[in-house]
N, C-alpha and C positions, 0 to 999 in steps of 0.2 A: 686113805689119808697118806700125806707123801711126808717124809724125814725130813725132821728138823736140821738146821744146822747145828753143828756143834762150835757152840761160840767160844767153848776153853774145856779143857780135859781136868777141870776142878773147879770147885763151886766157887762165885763172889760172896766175899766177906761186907756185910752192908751192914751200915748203924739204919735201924730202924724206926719210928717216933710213935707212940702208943697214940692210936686214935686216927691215924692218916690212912687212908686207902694207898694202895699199892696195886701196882698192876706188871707181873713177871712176865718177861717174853719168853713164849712159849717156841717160837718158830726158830730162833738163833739169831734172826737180822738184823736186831738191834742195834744202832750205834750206842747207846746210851743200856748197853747189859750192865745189870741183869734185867733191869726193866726196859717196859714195852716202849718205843716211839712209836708207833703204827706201821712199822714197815711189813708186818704180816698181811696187810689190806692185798687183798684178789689171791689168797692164799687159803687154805682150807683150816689157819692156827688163827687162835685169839688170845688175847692175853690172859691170866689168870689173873682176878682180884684175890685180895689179902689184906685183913690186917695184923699187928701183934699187940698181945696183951702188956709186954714188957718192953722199956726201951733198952734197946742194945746190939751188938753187932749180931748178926744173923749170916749162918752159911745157905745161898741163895743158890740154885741149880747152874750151874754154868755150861752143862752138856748136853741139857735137855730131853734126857732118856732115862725123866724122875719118872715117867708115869702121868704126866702134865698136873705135876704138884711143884710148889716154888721153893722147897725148903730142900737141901743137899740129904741123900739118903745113899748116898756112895757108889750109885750109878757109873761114875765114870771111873771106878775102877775094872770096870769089865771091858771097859772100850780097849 
C-alpha cells in the first residue's frame, strides 16, 4: 500500500451531527478534508465511514498516519 498524503501536520476540528454518516479521507487528496470527495478512486485508500453518538466538534485525523482511523490520536506529532 503506498503513503498517504499528509494533508496538515494537526488534526481538523469538525462539528459533527448525531445520526449522519461520515466518510474521512483516508488518502490526503481531498479538497474538502477531513472528509472524503472521491479523489482516492484508482488509488489503493477508501474512505472510512463513521458515525458519532454525540453532537459536537470532533478532532478529525489531518495527517493520516492514525492507523486508517478518523478520530486524532497524536499521530502527527511524530511526523
Amino acid at each position: 500500500m503506498s503513503d498517504p498524503v499528509i494533508a496538515q501536520k494537526s488534526p481538523y476540528m469538525t462539528e459533527l451531527e448525531v445520526g449522519k454518516d461520515y466518510f474521512w479521507c483516508s488518502c490526503g487528496k481531498s479538497a474538502k478534508q477531513p472528509l472524503c470527495d472521491g479523489s482516492h478512486k484508482g488509488s489503493d485508500f477508501a474512505p472510512v465511514k463513521f458515525q458519532v453518538e454525540t453532537a459536537k466538534a470532533y478532532a478529525l485525523c489531518g495527517c493520516k498516519m492514525n492507523d486508517g482511523k478518523a478520530f486524532c490520536n497524536g499521530a502527527h506529532k511524530q511526523l
